[in-house]
N, C-alpha and C positions, 0 to 999 in steps of 0.2 A: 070293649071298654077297658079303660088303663085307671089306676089311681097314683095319680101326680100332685105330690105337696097339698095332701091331704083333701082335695078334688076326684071324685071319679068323672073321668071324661073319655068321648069320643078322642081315639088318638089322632086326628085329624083337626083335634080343637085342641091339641096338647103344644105345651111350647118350652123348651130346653132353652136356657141362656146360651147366646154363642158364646158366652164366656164361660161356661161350665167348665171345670176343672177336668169333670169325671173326663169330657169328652177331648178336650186339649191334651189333658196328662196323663189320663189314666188314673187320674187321682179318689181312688174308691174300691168299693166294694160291691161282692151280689151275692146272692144265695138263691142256690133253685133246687127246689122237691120236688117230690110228686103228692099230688092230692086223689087219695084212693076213696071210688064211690063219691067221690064232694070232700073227703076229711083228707087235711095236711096231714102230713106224715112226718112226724116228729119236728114240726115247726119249733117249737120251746127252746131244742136243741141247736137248731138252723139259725138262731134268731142271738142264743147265745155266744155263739161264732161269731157273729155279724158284731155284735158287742163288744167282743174281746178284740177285733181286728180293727175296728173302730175307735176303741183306746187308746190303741199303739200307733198308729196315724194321727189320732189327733181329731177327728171328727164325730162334730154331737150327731147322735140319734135322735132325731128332732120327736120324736113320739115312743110313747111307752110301745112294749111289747102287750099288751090290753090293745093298744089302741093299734098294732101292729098288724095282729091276729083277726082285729073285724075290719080293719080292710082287706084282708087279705080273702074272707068268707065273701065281702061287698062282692068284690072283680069278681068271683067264682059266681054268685048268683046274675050278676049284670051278662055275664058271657055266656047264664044257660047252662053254668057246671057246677052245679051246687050238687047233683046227684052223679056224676062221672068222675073219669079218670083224667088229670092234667096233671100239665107241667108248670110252676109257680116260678115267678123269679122274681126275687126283691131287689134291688138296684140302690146303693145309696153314695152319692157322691158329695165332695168338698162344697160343692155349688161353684157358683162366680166365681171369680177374682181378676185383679189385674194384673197383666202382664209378665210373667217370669216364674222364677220356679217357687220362689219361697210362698207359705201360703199366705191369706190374707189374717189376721192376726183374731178376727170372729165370723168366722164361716157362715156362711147359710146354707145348710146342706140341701141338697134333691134327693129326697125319694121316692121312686118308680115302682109300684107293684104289679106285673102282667099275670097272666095267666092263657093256656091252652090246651084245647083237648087233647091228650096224649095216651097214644098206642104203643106198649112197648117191644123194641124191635123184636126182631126174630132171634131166638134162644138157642142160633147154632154157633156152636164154638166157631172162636175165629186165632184169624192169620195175625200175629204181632212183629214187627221192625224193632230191631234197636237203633234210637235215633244218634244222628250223628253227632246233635245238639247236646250240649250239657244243662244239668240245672243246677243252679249255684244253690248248692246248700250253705254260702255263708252270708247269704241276704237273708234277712226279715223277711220278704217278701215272699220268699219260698213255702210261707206256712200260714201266710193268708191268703185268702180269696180275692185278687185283686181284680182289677178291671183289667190289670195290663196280660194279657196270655199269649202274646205274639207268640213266643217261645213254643207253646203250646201246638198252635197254629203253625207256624213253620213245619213242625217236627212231622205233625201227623200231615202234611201236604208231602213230604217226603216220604213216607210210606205207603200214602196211598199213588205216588209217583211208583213204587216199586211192588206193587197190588196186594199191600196188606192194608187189613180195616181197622188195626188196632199198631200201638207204639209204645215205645217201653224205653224212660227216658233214665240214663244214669246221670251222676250228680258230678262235683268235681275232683273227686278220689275214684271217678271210674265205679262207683259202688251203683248200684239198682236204687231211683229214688221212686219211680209211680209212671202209671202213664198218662197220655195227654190228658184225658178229665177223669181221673179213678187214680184209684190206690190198686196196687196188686199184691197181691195174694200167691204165694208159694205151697205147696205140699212135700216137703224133704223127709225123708226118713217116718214117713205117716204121720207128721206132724206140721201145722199150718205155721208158716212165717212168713213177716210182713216188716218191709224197714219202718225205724222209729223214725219220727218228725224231724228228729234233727239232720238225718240223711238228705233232706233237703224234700219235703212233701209238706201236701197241704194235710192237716189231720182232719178225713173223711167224717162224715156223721154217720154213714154206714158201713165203712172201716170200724167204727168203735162197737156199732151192735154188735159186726159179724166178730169180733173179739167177745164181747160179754156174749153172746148165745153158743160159739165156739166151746165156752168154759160150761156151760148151764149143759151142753151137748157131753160134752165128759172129753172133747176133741183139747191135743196140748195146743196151744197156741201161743205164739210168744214176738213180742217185737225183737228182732236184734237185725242188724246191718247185712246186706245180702249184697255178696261181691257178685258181679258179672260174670266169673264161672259158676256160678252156683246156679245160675239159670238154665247148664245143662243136665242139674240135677232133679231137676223139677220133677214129681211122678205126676202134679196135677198143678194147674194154675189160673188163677181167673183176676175181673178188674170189679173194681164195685164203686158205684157211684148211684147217689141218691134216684135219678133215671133209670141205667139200665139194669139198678142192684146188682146182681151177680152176672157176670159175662164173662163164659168159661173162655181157655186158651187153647186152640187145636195144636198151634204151633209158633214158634220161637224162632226167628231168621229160618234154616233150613232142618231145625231138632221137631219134629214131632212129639207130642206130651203124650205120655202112655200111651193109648190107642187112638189117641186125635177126637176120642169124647169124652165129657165132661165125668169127671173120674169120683168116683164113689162117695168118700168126702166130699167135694165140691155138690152132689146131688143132697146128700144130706143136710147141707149148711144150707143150701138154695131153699130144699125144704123147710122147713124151720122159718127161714127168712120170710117166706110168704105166706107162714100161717101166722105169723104176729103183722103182717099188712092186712090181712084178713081177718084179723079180730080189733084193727084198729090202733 
């Protein structure tokens, strides 16, 4: 079961305008968690993303974040995962219009809430590419959640063409911006860094815990800009994103990271991270 413009329905009884923007243009938004035991995981946060990028586009939120949040519980009990572990994704797009690019001048937005039981992958370090592709850190777009991710897409199709399962995309000064769905995370000189948003990234919702519990850890942490040699400096390095939280790095095109496992810090931060999933 799906909840589509405020309907929970069978997705075989769901129906999208062919003239949807989201799906013509790319014109929109998503957010996806995970819900641990049946409970979202920092939805409030996901939701205030979803808000702010929404702003900036131009598209209403057709329901409060109240009314957000109980469908969001609805889909989880309709699907049998009001007590598991899933994956949640909010969808919200411009709706209709006609014809071209400009929008229509009072939207009708779509919003989509799915949800699915979710296993999280397996916790061995992996292989990273640097992609060929660039991402433009001087779009908007680079720091919302958009629909459009081709970029994204492409980039990791080419690395898993050259059999890595992870990618690591730089921005247009050649700088380190994030990888295909995760922010990354550095260990230099015993200390975690991480580019700031304006490098051209989306700003994580679990990029920002693992910053506030980094500090609550007594670990230095700091945003500043990470050139693409600094990536052979790396003693530790990992991706995080709301899915797979922390997903250590063995290796870096052909640099191995310290011992090719997930390096002392990075166990410590992973720790920590999933004893506050585990208290909720």
């Amino acid at each position: 079961m799906i909840f589509l413009n405020g309907k929970l329905l069978d997705p075989a009884e769901a129906r999208i305008d062919p003239a949807d923007r989201g799906f013509l243009l790319g014109d929109g938004l998503f957010e996806t968690l995970r819900a641990y035991r049946g409970r979202p995981f920092r939805l409030a946060a996901h939701l205030a993303r979803l808000r702010a990028g929404a702003e900036v586009l131009g598209i209403p939120v057709p329901m409060t974040d109240a009314a957000i949040a109980d469908a969001v519980s609805a889909v989880l009990r309709a699907n049998g995962l009001a007590e598991s572990d899933a994956s949640i994704r909010v969808t919200l797009t411009r709706g209709a219009g006609p014809r071209g690019l400009l929008p229509p001048p009072e939207p009708t937005p779509t919003l989509m809430i799915t949800a699915a039981a979710y296993a999280a992958p397996e916790a061995r370090p992996r292989k990273a590419a640097i992609a060929s592709i660039r991402r433009n850190d001087r779009s908007p777009a680079a720091r919302l959640k958009t629909l459009g991710y081709l970029d994204n897409v492409l980039a990791l199709r080419e690395a898993a063409a050259r059999g890595f399962e992870e990618v690591i995309l730089l921005n247009t000064k050649d700088r380190v911006a994030s990888g295909s769905h995760g922010n990354l995370f550095l260990v230099i000189d015993g200390a975690l860094r991480t580019p700031p948003p304006e490098e051209g990234l989306l700003p994580g919702i679990t990029r920002a815990l693992i910053l506030d519990l980094a500090r609550d850890l007594g670990v230095a942490a700091q945003e500043a800009p990470i050139e693409a040699g600094d990536l052979a400096r790396a003693e530790e390095a990992f991706l995080t994103n709301s899915l797979v939280e922390i997903a250590p790095l063995a290796r870096i095109e052909d640099r191995t990271i310290g011992n090719g496992e997930p390096g002392p810090l990075t166990q410590k931060v992973r720790r920590r991270y999933r004893e506050i999933t585990a208290s909720g």
